[in-house]
LODREN-334405 format. One record per residue (C-alpha): residue number from 1; residue in one letter; chain; x, y, z. Coordinates in steps of 0.1 Angstrom, whole numbers. Layout:
BEGIN
+------+------+------+-------+-------+-------+
: zami : gulo : fiza :    xx :    yy :    zz :
+------+------+------+-------+-------+-------+
:  NUM :    A :    A :     X :     Y :     Z :
...
+------+------+------+-------+-------+-------+
END
This chain:
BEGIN
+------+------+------+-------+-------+-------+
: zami : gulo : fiza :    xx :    yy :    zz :
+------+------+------+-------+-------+-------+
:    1 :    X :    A :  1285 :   892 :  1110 :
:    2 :    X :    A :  1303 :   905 :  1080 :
:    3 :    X :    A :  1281 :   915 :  1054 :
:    4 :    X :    A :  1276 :   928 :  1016 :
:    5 :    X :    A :  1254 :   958 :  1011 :
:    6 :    X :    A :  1242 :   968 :   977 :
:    7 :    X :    A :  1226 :   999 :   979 :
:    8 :    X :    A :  1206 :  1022 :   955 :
:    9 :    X :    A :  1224 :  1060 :   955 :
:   10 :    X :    A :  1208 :  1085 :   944 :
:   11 :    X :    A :  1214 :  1128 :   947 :
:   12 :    X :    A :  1180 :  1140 :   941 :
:   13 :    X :    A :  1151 :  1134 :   920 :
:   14 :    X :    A :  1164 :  1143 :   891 :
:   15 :    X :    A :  1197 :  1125 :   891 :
:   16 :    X :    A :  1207 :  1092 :   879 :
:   17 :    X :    A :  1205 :  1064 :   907 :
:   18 :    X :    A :  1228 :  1033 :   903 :
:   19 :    X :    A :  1238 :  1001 :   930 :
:   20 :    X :    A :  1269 :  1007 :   954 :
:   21 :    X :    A :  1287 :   981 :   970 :
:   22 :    X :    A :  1303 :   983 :  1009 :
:   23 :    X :    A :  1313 :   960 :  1032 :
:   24 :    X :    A :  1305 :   960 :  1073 :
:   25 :    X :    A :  1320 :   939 :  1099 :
:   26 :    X :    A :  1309 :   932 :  1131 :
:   27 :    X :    A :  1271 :   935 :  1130 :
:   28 :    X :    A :  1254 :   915 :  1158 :
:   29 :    X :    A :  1225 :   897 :  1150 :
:   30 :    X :    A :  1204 :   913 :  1178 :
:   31 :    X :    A :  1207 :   949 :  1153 :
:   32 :    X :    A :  1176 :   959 :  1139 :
:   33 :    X :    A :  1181 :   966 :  1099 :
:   34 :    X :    A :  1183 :  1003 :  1104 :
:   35 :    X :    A :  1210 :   999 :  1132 :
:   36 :    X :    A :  1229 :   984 :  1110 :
:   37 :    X :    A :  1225 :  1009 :  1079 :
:   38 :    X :    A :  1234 :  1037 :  1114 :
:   39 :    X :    A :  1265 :  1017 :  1114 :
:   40 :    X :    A :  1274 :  1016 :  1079 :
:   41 :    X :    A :  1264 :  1057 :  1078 :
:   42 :    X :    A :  1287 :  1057 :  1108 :
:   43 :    X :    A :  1319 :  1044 :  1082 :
:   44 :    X :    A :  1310 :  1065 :  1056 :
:   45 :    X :    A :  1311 :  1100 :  1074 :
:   46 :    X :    A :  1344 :  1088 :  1094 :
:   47 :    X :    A :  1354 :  1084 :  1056 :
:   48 :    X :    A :  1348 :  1119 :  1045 :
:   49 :    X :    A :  1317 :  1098 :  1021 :
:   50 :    X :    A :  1280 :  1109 :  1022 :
:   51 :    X :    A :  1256 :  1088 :  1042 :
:   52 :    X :    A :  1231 :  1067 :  1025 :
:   53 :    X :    A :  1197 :  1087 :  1034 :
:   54 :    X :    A :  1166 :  1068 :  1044 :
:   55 :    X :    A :  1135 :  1076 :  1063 :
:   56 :    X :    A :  1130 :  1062 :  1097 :
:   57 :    X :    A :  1110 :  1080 :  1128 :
:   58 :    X :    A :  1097 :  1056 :  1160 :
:   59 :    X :    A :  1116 :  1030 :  1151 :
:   60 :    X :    A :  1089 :  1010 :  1166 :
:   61 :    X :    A :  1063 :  1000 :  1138 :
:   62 :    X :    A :  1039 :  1027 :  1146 :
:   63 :    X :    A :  1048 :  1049 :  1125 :
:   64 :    X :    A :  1051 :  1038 :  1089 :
:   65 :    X :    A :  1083 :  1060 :  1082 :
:   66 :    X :    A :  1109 :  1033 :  1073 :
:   67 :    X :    A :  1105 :  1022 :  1038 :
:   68 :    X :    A :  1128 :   998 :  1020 :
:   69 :    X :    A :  1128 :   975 :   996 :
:   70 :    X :    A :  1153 :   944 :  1008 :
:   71 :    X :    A :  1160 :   917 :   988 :
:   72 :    X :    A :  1133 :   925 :   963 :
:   73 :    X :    A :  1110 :   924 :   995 :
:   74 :    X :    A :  1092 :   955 :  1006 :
:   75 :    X :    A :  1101 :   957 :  1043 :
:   76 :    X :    A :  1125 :   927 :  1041 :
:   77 :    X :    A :  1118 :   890 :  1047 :
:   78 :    X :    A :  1098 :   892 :  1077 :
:   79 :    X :    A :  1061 :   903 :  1078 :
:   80 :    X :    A :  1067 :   933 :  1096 :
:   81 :    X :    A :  1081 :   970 :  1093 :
:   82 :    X :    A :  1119 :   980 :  1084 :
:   83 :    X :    A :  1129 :   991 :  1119 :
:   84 :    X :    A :  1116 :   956 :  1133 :
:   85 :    X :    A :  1131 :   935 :  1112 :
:   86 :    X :    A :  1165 :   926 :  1127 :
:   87 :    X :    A :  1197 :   909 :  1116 :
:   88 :    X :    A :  1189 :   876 :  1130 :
:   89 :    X :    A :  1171 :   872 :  1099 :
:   90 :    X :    A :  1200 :   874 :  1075 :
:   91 :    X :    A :  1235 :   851 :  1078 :
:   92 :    X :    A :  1271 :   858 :  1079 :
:   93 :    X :    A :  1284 :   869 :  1045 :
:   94 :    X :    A :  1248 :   872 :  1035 :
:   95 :    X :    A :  1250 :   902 :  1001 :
:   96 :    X :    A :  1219 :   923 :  1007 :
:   97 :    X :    A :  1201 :   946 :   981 :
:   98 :    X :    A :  1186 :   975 :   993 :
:   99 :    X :    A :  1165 :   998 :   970 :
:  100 :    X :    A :  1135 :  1023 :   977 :
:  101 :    X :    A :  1096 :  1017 :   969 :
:  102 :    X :    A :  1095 :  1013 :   935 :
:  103 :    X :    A :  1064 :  1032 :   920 :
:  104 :    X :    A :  1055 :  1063 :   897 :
:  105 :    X :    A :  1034 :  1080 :   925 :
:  106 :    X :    A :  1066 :  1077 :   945 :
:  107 :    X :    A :  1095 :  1096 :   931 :
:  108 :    X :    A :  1129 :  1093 :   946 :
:  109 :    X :    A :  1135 :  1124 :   967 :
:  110 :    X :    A :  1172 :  1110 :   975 :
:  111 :    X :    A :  1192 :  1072 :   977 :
:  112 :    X :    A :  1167 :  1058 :   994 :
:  113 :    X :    A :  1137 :  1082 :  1011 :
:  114 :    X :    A :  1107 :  1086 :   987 :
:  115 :    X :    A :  1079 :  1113 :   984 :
:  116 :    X :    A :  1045 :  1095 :   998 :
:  117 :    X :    A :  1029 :  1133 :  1000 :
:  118 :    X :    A :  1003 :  1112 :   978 :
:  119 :    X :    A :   995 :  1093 :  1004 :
:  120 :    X :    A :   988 :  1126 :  1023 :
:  121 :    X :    A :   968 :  1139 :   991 :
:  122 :    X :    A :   944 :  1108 :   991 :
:  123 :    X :    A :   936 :  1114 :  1033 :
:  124 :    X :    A :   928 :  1147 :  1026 :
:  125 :    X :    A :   905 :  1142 :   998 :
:  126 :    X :    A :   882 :  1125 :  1023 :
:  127 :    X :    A :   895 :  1107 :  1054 :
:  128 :    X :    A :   878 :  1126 :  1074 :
:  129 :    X :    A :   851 :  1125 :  1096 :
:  130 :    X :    A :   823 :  1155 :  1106 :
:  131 :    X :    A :   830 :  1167 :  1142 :
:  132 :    X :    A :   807 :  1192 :  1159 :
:  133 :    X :    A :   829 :  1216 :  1180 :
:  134 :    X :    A :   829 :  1218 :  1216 :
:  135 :    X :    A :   827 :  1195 :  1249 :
:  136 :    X :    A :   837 :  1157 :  1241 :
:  137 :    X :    A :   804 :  1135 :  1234 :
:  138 :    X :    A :   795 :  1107 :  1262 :
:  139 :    X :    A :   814 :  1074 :  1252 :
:  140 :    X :    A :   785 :  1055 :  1249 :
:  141 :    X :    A :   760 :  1085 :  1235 :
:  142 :    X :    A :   770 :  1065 :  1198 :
:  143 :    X :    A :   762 :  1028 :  1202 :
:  144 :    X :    A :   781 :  1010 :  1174 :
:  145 :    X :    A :   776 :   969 :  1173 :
:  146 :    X :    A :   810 :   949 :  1178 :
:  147 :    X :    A :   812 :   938 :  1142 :
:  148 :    X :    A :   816 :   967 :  1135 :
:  149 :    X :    A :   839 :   981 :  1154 :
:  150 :    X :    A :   862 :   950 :  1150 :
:  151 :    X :    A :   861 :   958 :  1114 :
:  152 :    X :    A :   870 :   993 :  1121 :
:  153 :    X :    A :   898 :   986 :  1139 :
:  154 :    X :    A :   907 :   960 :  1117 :
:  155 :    X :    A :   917 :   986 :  1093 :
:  156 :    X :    A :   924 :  1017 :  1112 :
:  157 :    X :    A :   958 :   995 :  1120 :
:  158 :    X :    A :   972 :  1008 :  1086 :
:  159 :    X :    A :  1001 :  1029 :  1092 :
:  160 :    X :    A :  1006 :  1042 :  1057 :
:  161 :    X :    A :  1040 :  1028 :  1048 :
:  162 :    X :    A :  1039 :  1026 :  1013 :
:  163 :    X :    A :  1047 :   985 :  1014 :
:  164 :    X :    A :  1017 :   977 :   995 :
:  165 :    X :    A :  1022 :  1003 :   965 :
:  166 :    X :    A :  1060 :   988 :   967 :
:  167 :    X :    A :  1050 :   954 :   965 :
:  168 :    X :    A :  1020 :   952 :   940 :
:  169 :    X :    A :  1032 :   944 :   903 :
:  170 :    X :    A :  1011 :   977 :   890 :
:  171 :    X :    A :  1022 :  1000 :   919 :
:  172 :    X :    A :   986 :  1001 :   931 :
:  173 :    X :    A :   976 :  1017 :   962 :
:  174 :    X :    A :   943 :  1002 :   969 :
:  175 :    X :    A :   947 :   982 :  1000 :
:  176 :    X :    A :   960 :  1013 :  1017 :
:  177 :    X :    A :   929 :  1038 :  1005 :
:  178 :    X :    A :   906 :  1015 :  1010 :
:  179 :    X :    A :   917 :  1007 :  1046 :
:  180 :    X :    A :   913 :  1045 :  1048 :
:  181 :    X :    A :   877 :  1044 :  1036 :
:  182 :    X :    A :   864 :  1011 :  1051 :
:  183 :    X :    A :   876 :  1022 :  1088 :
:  184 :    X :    A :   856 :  1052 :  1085 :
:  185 :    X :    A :   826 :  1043 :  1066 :
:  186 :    X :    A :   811 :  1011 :  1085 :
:  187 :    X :    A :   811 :  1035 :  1119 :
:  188 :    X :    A :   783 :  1057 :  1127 :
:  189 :    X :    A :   805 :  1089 :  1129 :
:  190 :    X :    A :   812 :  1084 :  1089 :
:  191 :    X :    A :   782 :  1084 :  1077 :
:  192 :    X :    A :   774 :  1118 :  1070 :
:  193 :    X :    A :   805 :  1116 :  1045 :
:  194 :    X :    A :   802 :  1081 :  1036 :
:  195 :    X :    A :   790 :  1084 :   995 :
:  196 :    X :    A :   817 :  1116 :   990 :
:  197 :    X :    A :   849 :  1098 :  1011 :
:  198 :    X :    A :   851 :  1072 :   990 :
:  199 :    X :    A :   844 :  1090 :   958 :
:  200 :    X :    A :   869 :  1116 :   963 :
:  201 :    X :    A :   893 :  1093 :   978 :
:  202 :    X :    A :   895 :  1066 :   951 :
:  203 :    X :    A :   891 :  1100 :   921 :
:  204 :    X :    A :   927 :  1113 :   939 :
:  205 :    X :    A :   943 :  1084 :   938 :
:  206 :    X :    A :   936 :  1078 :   904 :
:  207 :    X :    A :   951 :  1112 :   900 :
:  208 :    X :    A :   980 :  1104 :   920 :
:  209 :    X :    A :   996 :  1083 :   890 :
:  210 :    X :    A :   987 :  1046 :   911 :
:  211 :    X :    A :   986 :  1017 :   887 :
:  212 :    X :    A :   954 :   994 :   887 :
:  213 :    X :    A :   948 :   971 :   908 :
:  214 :    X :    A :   942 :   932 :   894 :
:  215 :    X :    A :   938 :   915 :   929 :
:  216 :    X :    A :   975 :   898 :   924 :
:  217 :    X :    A :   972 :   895 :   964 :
:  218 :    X :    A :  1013 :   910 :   969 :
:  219 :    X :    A :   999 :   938 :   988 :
:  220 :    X :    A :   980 :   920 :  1014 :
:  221 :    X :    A :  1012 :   897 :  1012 :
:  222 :    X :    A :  1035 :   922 :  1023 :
:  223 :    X :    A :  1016 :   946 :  1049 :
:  224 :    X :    A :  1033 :   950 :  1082 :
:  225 :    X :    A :  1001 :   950 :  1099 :
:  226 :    X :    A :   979 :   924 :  1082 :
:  227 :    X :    A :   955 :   942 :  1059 :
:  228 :    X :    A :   931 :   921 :  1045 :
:  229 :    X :    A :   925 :   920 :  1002 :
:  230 :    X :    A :   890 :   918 :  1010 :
:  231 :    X :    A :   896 :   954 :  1021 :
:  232 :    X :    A :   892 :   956 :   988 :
:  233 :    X :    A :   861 :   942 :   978 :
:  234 :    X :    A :   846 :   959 :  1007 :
:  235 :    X :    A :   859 :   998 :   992 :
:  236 :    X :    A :   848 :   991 :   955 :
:  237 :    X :    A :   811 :   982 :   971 :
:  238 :    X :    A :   812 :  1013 :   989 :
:  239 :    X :    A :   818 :  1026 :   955 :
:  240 :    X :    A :   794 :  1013 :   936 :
:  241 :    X :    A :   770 :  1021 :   963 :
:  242 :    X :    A :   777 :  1057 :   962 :
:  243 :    X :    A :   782 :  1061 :   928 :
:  244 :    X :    A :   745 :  1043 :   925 :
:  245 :    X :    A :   732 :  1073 :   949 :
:  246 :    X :    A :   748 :  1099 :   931 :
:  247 :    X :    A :   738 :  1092 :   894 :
:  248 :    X :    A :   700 :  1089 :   909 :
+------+------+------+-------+-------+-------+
END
């Protein structure tokens, strides 16, 4: 395939970013998206040119390193992550935009890579649970019911990309801290932090710069792995909850 790429450039954080336009030739379908920006890297350094930086780690979906914004989609067409989306999904002489997550709490660090140490900030503020040092407890010494734990996992699948902040109109980050807070709290081993976790977690990302969330659904829309907006609902009753306990 011979495609169009108009990509966002930018030297640093402080710099002004604008579009570039190159062409590449001979991309097979079967390339995942971030083969193909390896190739177009590959042109520019054999041209003496700067490669276009982006992140990218497992290149598996695991991770949550790849973020791009593609077409005005956050991850692409496809519900899934960057480094699985591949050029089957796009036709010969196809133009393709490519720009990083747009969003306040996410400055441009350079073209496209971002800084989601926010991301980090709002973990550390309370996703976390209380673990008593020494030998492993017995698997079974905790009984938690399968609702439960289906809910759990349900949430611990969030890998922390970013897509949801990218996608939402306000640059919210809600689905991703409260997938934080929900996969924690509802299990037995988060209790003793429930009320704080999500009062700490929800105070930093306010702090972080996120915009507020008005439940447009994009977020939910464009997460790799499938997030529920009910998340949600189920984080600001967690809230209210605790900030009920706490003002007692």
């Amino acid at each position: 395939m011979k495609l169009t790429l108009r990509v966002w450039r930018q030297k640093n954080a402080d710099a002004e970013g604008a579009m570039s336009t190159y062409e590449v030739d001979g991309i097979s379908k079967d390339m995942s998206f971030l083969e193909m920006l390896d190739t177009l890297n590959e042109e520019l350094i054999l041209k003496g040119e700067d490669p276009v930086a982006f992140d990218h780690d497992c290149r598996e979906g695991i991770c949550g390193a790849c973020s791009l914004v593609i077409n005005g989609d956050a991850h692409g067409p496809e519900r899934t992550t960057t480094c699985q989306l591949h050029m089957r999904s796009f036709e010969d002489g196809d133009t393709i935009d490519i720009e990083p997550w747009r969003a306040a709490a996410f400055p441009v660090v350079k073209d496209l890579v971002v800084d989601r140490s926010a991301f980090d900030r709002i973990i550390q503020a309370g996703g976390y649970i209380t673990a008593p040092t020494g030998a492993a407890p017995e698997a079974h010494s905790t009984p938690v019911p399968k609702a439960d734990a289906d809910y759990s996992f349900e949430h611990a699948e969030c890998i922390g990309c970013g897509a949801c902040v990218a996608a939402c109109p306000n640059g919210a980050a809600m689905l991703f801290t409260s997938a934080k807070i929900n996969h924690l709290n509802v299990l037995p081993q988060g209790a003793p932090e429930r009320e704080t976790r999500v009062l700490d977690m929800v105070a930093q990302m306010d702090e972080e710069g996120f915009g507020g969330c008005t439940l447009t659904g994009e977020c939910a829309t464009a997460c790799p792995k499938g997030i529920p907006l009910f998340s949600i609902t189920g984080m600001n009753k967690e809230w209210l909850r605790a900030n009920r306990k706490v003002s007692r």
